[in-house]
C-alpha positions in Angstrom: 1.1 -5.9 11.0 4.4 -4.3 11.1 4.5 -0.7 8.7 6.9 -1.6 6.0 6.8 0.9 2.8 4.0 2.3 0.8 4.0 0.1 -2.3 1.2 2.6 -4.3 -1.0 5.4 -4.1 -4.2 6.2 -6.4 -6.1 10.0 -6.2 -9.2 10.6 -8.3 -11.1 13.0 -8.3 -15.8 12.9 -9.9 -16.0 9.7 -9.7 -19.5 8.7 -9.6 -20.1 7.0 -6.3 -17.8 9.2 -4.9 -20.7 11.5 -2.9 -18.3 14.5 -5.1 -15.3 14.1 -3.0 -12.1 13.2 -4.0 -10.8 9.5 -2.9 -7.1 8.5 -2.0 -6.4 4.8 -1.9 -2.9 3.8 -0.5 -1.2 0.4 -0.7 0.7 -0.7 2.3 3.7 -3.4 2.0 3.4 -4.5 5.3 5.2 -7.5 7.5 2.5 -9.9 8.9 3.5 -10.5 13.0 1.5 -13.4 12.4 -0.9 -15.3 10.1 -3.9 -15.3 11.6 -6.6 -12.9 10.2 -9.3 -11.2 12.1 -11.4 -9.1 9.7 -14.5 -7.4 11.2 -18.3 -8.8 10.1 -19.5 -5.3 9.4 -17.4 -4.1 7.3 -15.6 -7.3 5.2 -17.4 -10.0 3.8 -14.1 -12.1 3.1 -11.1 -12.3 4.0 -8.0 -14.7 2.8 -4.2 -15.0 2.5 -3.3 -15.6 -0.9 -0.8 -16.6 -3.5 0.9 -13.0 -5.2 1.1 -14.9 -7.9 -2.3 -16.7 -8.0 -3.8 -13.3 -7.5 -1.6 -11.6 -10.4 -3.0 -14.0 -12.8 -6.7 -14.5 -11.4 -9.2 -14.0 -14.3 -11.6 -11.5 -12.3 -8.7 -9.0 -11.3 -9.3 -5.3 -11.7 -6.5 -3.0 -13.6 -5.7 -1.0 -10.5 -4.9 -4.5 -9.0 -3.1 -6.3 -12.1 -0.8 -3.4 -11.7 -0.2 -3.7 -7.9 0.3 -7.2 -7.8 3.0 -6.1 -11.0 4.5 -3.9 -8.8 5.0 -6.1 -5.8 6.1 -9.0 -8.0 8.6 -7.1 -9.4 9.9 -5.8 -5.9 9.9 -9.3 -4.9 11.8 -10.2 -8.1 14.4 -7.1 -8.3 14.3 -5.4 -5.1 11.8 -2.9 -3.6 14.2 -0.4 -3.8 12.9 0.0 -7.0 9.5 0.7 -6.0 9.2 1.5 -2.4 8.1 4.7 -1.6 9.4 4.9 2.0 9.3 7.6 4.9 11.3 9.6 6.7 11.5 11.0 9.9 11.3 14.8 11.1 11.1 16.9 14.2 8.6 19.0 14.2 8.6 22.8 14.7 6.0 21.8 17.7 8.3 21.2 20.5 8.6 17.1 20.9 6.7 16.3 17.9 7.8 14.3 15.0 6.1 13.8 11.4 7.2 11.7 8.2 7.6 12.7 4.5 6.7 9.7 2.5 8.8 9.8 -1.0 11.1 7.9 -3.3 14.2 6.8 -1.3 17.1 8.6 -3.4 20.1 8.1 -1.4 21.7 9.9 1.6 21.2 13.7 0.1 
């Protein structure tokens, strides 16, 4: 998978579940080098492509997801300029380092 933009981030904070630390969930738009998936046993119990819009409308969806697929449908629809948040590119004060600053793309400033 190819790094596109981040499509959404989610913090929260005592949740129970949690083990009392705070959680940070970040959605990825990403561009698929190729179809085939390879999800490891341990850790995933499924794993499919599927329809955006199949999933936007599936009866068992979660709210966090409902929204996502909202999101991405409406970048599809209208341009993810509208909802990318994307990165750019820094030198670091470290000599030969770099970083990136995720945000809202806003123009050339």
């Amino acid at each position: 998978m190819q790094f596109v933009s981040i499509l959404a981030l989610r913090q929260q904070h005592l949740q129970p579940g949690a083990f009392g630390r705070s959680d940070i969930y970040i959605v990825c738009r990403l561009r698929p080098l190729s179809f085939e998936l390879n999800p490891c046993e341990k850790e995933i119990k499924a794993c499919q492509w599927m329809n955006l819009e199949e999933l936007h409308n599936h009866k068992d969806i979660t709210p966090i997801t409902k929204r996502i697929t909202t999101l991405a449908l409406h970048g599809l629809h209208n341009g993810f300029d509208t909802v990318d948040i994307t990165k750019e590119r820094f030198k670091s004060v470290y000599k030969g380092l770099e970083y990136y600053l995720y945000h809202r793309n806003i123009g050339n400033l």
